[in-house]
mmCIF file of the N, C-alpha and C atoms, coordinates in Angstrom:
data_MODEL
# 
_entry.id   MODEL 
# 
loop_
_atom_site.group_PDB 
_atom_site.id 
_atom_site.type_symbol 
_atom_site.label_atom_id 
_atom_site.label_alt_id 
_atom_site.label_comp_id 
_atom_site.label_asym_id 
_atom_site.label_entity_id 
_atom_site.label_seq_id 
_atom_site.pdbx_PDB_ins_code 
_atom_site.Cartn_x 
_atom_site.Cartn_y 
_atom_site.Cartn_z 
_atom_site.occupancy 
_atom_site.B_iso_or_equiv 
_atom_site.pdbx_formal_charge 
_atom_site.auth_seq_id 
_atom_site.auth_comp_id 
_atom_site.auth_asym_id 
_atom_site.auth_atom_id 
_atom_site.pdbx_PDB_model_num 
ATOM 1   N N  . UNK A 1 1  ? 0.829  -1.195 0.000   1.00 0.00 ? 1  UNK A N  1 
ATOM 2   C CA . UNK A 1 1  ? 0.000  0.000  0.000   1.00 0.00 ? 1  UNK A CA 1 
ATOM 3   C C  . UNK A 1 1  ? 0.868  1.251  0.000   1.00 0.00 ? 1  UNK A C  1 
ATOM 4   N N  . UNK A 1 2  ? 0.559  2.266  -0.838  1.00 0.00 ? 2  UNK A N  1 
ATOM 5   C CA . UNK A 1 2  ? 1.705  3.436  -0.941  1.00 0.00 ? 2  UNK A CA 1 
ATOM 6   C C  . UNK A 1 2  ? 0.833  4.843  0.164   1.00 0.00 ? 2  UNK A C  1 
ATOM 7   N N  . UNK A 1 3  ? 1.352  5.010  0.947   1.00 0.00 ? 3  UNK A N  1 
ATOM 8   C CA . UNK A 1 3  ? 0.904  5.921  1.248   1.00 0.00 ? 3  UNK A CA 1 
ATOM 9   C C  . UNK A 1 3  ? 0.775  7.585  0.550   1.00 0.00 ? 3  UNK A C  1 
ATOM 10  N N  . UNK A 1 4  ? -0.175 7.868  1.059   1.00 0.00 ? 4  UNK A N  1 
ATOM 11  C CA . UNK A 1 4  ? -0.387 9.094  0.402   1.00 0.00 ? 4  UNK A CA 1 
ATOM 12  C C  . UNK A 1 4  ? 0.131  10.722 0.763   1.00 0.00 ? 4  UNK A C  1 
ATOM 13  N N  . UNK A 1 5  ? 0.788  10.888 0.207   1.00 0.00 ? 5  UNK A N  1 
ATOM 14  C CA . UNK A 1 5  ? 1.580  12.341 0.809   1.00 0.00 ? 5  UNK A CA 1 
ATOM 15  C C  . UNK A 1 5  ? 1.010  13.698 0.904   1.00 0.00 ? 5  UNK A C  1 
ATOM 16  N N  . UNK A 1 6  ? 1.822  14.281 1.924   1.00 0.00 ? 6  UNK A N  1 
ATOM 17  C CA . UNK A 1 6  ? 0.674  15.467 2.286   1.00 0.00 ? 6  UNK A CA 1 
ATOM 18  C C  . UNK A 1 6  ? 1.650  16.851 1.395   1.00 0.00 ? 6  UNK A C  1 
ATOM 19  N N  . UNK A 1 7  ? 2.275  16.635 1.093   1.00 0.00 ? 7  UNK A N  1 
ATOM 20  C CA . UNK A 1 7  ? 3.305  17.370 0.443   1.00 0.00 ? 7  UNK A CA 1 
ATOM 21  C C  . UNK A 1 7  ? 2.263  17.731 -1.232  1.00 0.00 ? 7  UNK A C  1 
ATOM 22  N N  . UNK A 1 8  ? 2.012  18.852 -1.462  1.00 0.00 ? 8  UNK A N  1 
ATOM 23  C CA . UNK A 1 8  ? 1.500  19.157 -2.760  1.00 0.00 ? 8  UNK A CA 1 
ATOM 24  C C  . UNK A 1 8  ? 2.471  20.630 -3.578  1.00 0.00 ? 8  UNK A C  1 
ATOM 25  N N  . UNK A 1 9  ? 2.158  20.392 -5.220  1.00 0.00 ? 9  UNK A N  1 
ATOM 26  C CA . UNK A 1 9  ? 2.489  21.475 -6.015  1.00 0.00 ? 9  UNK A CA 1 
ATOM 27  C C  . UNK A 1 9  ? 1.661  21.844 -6.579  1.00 0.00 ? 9  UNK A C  1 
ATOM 28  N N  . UNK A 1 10 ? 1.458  23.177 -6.850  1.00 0.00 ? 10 UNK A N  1 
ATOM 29  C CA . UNK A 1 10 ? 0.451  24.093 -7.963  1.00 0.00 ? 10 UNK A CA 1 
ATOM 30  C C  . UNK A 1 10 ? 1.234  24.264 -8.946  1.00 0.00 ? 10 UNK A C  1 
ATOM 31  N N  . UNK A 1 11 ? 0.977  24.192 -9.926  1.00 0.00 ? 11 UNK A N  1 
ATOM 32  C CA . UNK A 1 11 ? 1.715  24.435 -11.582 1.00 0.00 ? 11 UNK A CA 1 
ATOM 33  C C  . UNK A 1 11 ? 0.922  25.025 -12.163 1.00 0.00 ? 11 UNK A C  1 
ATOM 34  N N  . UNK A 1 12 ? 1.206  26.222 -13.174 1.00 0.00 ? 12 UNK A N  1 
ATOM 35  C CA . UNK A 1 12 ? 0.455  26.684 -13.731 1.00 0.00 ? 12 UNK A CA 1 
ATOM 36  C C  . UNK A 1 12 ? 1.161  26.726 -15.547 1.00 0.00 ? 12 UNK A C  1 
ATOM 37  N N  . UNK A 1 13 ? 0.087  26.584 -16.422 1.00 0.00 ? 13 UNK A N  1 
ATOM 38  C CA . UNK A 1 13 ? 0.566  26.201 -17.424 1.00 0.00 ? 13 UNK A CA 1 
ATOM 39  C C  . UNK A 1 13 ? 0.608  28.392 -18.380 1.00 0.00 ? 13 UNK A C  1 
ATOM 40  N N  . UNK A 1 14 ? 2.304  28.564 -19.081 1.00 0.00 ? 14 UNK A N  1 
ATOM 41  C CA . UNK A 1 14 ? 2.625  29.437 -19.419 1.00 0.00 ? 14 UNK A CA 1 
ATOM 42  C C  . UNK A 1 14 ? 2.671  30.003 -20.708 1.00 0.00 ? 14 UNK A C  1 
ATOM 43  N N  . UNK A 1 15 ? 2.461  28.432 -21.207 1.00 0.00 ? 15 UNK A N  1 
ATOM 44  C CA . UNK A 1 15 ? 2.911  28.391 -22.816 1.00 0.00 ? 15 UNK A CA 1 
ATOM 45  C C  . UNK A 1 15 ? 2.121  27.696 -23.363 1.00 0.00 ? 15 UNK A C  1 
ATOM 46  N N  . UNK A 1 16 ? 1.656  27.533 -25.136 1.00 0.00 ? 16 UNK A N  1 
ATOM 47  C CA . UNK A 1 16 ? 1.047  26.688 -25.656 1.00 0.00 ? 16 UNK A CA 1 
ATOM 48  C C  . UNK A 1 16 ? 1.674  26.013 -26.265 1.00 0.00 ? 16 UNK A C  1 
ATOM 49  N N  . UNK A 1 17 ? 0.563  24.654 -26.409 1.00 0.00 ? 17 UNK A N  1 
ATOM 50  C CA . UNK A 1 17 ? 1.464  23.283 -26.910 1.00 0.00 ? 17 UNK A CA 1 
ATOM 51  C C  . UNK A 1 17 ? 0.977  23.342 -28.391 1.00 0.00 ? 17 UNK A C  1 
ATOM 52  N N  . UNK A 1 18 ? 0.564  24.543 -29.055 1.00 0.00 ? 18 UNK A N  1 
ATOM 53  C CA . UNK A 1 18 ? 0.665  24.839 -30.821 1.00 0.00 ? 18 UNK A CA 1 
ATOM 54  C C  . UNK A 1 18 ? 2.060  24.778 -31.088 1.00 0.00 ? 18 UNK A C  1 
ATOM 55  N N  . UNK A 1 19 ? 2.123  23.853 -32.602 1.00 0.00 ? 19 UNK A N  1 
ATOM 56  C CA . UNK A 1 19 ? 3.357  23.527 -32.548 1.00 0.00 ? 19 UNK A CA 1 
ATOM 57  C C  . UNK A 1 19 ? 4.588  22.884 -31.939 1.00 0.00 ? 19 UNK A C  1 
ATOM 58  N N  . UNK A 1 20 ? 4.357  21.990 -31.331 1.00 0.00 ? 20 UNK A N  1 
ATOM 59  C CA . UNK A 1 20 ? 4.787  21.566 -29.844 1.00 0.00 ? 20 UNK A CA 1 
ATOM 60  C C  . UNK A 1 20 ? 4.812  20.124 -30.450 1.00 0.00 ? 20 UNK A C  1 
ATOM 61  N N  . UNK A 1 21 ? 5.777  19.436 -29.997 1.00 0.00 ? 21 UNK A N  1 
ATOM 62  C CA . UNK A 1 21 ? 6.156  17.717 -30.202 1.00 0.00 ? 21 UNK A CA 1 
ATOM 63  C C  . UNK A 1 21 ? 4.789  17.076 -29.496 1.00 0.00 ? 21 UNK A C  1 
ATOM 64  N N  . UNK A 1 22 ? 4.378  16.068 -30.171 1.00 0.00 ? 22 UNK A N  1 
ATOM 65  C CA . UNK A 1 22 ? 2.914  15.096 -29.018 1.00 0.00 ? 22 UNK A CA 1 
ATOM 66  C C  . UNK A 1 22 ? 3.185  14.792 -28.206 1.00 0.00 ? 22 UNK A C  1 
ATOM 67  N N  . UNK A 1 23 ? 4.587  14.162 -27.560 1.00 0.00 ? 23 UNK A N  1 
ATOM 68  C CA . UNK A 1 23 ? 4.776  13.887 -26.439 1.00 0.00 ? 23 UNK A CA 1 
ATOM 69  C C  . UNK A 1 23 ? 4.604  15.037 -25.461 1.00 0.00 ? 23 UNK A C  1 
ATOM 70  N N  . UNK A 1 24 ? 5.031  16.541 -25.823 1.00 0.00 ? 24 UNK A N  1 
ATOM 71  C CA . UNK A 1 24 ? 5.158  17.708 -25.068 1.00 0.00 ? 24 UNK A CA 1 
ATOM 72  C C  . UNK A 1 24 ? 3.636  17.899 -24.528 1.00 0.00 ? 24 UNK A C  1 
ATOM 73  N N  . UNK A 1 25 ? 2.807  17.662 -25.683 1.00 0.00 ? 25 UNK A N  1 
ATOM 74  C CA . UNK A 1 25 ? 0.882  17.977 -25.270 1.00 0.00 ? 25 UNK A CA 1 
ATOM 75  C C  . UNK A 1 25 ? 0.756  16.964 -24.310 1.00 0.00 ? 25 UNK A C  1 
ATOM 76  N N  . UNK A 1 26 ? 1.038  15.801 -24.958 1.00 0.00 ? 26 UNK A N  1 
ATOM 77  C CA . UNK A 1 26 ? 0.527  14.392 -23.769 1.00 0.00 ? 26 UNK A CA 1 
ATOM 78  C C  . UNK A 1 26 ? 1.086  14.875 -22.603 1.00 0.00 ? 26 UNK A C  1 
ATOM 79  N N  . UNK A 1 27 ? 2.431  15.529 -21.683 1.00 0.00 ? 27 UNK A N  1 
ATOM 80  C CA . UNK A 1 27 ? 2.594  15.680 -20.715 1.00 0.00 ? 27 UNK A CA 1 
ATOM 81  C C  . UNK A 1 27 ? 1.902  16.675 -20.172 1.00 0.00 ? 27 UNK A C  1 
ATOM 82  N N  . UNK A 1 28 ? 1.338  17.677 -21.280 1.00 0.00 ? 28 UNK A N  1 
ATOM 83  C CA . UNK A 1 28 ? 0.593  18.949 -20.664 1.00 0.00 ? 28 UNK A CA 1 
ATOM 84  C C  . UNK A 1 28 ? -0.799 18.142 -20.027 1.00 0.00 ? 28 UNK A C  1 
ATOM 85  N N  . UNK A 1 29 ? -1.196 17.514 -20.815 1.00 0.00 ? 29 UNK A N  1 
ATOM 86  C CA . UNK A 1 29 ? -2.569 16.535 -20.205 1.00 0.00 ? 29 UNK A CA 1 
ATOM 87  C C  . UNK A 1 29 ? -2.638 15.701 -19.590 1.00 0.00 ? 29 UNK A C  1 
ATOM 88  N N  . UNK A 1 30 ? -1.415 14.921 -19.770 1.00 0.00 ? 30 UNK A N  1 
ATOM 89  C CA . UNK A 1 30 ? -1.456 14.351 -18.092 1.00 0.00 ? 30 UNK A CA 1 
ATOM 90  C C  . UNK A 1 30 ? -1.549 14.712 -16.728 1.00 0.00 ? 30 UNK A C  1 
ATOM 91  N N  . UNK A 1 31 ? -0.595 16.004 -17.011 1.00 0.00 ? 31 UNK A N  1 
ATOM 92  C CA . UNK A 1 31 ? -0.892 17.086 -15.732 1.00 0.00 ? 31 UNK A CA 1 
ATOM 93  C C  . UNK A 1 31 ? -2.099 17.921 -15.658 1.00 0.00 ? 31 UNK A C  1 
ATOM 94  N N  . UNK A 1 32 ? -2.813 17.637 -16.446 1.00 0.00 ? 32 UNK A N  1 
ATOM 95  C CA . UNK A 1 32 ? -4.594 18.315 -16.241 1.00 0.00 ? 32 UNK A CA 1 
ATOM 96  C C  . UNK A 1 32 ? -4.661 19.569 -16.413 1.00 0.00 ? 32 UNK A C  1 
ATOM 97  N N  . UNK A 1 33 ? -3.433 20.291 -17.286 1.00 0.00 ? 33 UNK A N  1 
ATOM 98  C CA . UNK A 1 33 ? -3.293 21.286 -18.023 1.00 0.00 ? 33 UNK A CA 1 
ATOM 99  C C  . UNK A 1 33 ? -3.558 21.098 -19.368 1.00 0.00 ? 33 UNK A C  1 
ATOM 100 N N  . UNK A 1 34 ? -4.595 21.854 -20.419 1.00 0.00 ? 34 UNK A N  1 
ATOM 101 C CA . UNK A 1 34 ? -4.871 22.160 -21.882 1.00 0.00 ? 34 UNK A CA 1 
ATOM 102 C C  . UNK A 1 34 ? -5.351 23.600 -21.501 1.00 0.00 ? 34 UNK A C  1 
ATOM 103 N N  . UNK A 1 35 ? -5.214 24.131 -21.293 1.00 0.00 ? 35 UNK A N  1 
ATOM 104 C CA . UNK A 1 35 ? -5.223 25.778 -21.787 1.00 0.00 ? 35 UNK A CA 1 
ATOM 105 C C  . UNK A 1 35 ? -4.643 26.798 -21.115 1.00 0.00 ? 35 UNK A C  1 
ATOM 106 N N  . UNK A 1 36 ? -4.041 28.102 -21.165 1.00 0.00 ? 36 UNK A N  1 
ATOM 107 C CA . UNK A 1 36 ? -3.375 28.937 -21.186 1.00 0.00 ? 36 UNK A CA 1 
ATOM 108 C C  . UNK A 1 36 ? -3.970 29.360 -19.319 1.00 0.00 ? 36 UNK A C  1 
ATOM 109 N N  . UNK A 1 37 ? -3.277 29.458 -18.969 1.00 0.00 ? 37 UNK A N  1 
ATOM 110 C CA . UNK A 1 37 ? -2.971 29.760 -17.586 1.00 0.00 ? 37 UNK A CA 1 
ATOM 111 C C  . UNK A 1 37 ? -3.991 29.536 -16.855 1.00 0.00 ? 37 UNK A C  1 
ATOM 112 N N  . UNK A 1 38 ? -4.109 28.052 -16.783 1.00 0.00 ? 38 UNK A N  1 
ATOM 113 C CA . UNK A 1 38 ? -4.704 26.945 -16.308 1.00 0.00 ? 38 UNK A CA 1 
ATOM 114 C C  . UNK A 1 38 ? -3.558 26.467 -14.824 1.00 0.00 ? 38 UNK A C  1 
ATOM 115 N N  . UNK A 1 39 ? -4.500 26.455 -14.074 1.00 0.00 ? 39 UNK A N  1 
ATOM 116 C CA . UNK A 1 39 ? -3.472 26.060 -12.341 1.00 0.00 ? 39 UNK A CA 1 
ATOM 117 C C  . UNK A 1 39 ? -3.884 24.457 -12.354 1.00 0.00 ? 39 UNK A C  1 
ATOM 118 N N  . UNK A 1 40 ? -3.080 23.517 -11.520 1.00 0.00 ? 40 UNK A N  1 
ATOM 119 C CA . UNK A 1 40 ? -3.740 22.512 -10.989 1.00 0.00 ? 40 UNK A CA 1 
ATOM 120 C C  . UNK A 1 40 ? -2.545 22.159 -9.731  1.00 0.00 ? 40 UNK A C  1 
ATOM 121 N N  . UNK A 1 41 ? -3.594 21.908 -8.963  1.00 0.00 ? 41 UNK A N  1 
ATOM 122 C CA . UNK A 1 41 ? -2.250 21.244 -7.159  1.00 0.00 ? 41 UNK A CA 1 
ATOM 123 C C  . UNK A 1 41 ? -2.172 19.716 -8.006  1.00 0.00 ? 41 UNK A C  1 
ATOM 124 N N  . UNK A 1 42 ? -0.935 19.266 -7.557  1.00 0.00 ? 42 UNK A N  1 
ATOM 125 C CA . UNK A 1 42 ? -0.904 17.826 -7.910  1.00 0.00 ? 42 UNK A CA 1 
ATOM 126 C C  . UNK A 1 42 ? -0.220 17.525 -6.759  1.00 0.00 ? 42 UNK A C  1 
ATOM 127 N N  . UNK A 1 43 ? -0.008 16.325 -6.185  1.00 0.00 ? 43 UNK A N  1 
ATOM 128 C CA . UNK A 1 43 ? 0.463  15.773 -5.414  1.00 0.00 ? 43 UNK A CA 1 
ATOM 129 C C  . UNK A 1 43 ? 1.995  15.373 -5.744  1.00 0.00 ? 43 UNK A C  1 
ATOM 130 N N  . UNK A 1 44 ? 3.057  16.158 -4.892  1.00 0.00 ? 44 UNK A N  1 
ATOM 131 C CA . UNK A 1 44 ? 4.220  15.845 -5.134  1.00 0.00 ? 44 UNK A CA 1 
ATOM 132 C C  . UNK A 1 44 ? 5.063  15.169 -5.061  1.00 0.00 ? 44 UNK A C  1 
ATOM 133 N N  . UNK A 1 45 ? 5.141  14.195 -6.316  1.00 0.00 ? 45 UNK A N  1 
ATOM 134 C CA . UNK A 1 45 ? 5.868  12.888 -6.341  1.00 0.00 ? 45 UNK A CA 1 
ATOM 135 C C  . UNK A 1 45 ? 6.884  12.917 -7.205  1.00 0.00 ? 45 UNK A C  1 
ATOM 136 N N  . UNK A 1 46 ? 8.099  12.075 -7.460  1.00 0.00 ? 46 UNK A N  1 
ATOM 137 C CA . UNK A 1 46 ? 8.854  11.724 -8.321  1.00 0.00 ? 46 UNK A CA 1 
ATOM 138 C C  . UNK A 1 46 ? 8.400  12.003 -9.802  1.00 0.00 ? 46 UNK A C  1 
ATOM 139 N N  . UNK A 1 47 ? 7.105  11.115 -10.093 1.00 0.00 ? 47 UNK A N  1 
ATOM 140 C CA . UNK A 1 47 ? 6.404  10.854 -11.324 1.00 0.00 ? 47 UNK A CA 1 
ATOM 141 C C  . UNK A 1 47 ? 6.039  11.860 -12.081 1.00 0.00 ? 47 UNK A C  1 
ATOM 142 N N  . UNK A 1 48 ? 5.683  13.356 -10.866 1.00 0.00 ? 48 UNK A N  1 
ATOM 143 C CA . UNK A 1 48 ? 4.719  14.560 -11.067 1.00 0.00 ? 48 UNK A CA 1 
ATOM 144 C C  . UNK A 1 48 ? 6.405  15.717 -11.418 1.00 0.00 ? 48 UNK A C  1 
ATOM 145 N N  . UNK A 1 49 ? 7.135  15.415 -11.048 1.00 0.00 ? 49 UNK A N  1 
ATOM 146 C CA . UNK A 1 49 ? 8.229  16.258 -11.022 1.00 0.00 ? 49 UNK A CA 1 
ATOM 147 C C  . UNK A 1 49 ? 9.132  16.032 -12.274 1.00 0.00 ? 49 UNK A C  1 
ATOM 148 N N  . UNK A 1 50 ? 9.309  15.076 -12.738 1.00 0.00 ? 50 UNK A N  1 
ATOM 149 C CA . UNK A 1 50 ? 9.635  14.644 -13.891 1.00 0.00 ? 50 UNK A CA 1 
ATOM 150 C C  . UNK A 1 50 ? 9.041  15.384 -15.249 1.00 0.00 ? 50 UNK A C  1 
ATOM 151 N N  . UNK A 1 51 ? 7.613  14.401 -15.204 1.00 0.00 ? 51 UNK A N  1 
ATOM 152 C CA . UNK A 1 51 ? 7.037  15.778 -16.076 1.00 0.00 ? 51 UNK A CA 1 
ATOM 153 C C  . UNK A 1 51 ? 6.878  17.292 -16.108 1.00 0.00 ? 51 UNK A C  1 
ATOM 154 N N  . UNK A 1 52 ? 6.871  17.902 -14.941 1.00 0.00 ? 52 UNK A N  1 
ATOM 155 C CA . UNK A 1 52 ? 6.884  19.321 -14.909 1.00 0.00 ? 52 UNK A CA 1 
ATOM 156 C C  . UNK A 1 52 ? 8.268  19.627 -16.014 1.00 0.00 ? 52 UNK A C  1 
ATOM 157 N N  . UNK A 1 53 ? 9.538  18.909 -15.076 1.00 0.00 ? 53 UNK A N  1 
ATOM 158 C CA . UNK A 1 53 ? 10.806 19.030 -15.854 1.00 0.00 ? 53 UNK A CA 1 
ATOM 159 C C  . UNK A 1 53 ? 11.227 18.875 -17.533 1.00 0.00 ? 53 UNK A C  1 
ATOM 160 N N  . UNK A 1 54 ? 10.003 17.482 -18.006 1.00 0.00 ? 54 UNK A N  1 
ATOM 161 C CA . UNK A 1 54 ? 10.255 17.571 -19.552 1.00 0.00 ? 54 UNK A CA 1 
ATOM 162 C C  . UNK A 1 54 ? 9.373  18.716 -19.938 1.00 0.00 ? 54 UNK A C  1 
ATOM 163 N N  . UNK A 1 55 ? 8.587  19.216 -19.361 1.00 0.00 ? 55 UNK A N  1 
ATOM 164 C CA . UNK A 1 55 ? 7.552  20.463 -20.230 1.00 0.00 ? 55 UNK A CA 1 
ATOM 165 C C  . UNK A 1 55 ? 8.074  22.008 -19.036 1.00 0.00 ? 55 UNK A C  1 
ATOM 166 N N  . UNK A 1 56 ? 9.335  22.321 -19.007 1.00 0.00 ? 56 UNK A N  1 
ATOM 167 C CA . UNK A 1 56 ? 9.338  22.875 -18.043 1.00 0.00 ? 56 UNK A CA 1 
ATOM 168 C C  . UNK A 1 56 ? 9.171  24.815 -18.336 1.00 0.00 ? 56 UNK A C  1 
ATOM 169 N N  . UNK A 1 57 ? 9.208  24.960 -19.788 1.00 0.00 ? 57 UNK A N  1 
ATOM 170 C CA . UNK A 1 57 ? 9.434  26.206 -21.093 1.00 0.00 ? 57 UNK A CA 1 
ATOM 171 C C  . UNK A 1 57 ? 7.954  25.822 -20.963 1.00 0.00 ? 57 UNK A C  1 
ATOM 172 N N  . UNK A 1 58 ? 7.070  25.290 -20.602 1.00 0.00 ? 58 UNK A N  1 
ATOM 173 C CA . UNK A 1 58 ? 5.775  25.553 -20.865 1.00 0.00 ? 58 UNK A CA 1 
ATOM 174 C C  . UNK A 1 58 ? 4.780  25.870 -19.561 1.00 0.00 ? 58 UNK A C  1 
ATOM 175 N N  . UNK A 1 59 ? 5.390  25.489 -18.493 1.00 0.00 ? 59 UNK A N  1 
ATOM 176 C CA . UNK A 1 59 ? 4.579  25.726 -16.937 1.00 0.00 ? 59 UNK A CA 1 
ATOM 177 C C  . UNK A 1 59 ? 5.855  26.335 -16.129 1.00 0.00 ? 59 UNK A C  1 
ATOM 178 N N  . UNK A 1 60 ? 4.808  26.598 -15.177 1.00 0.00 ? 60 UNK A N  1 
ATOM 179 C CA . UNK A 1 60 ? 5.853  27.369 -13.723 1.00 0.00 ? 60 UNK A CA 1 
ATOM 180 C C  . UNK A 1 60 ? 5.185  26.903 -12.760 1.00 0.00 ? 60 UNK A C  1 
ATOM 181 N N  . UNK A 1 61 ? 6.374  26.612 -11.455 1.00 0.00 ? 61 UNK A N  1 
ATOM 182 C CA . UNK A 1 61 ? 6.119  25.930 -10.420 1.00 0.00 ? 61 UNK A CA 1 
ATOM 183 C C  . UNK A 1 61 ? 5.065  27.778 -10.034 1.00 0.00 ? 61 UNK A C  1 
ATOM 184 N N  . UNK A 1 62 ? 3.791  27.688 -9.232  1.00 0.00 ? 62 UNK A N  1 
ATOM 185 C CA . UNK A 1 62 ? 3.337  28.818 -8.111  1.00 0.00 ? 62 UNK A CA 1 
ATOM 186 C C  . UNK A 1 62 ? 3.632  28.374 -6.490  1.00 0.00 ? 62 UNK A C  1 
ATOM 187 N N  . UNK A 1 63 ? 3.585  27.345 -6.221  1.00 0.00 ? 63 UNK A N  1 
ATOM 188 C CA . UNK A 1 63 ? 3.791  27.581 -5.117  1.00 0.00 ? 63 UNK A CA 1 
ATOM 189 C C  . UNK A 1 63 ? 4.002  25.628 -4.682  1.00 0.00 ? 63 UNK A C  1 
ATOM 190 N N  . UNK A 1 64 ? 5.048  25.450 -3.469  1.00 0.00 ? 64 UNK A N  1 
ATOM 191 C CA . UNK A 1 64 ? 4.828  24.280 -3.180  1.00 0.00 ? 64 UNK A CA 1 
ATOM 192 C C  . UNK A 1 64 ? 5.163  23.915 -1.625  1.00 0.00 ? 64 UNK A C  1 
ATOM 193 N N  . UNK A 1 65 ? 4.298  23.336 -1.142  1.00 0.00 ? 65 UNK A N  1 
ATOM 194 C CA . UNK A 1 65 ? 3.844  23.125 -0.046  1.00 0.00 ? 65 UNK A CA 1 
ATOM 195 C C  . UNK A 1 65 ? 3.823  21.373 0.883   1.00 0.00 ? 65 UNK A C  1 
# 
């Protein structure tokens, strides 16, 4: 059983994925970002930090907690 962490990030998306490699969109939507300065908290994990990092010219960390 993995426990669940109390540790969260807000990302907010900066840039559009027009013109943009598919893999670059697929990471924008995995993170529950498709449109222009769109926020979402995600829970801060390995998995969630990674992707921020390959799409990182397209979101900004706001705040992490």
């Amino acid at each position: 059983m993995a426990k669940k962490s109390d540790k969260t990030i807000t990302v907010e998306q900066t840039g559009s994925p027009i013109r943009r490699p598919g893999d670059q969109r697929a990471t924008l939507v995995g993170l529950g970002l498709n449109k222009m300065h769109k926020r979402r908290t995600l829970e801060d994990t390995p998995a969630v930090r990674g992707m921020i990092n390959k799409v990182s010219h397209l979101v900004r960390v706001v705040e992490e907690k």
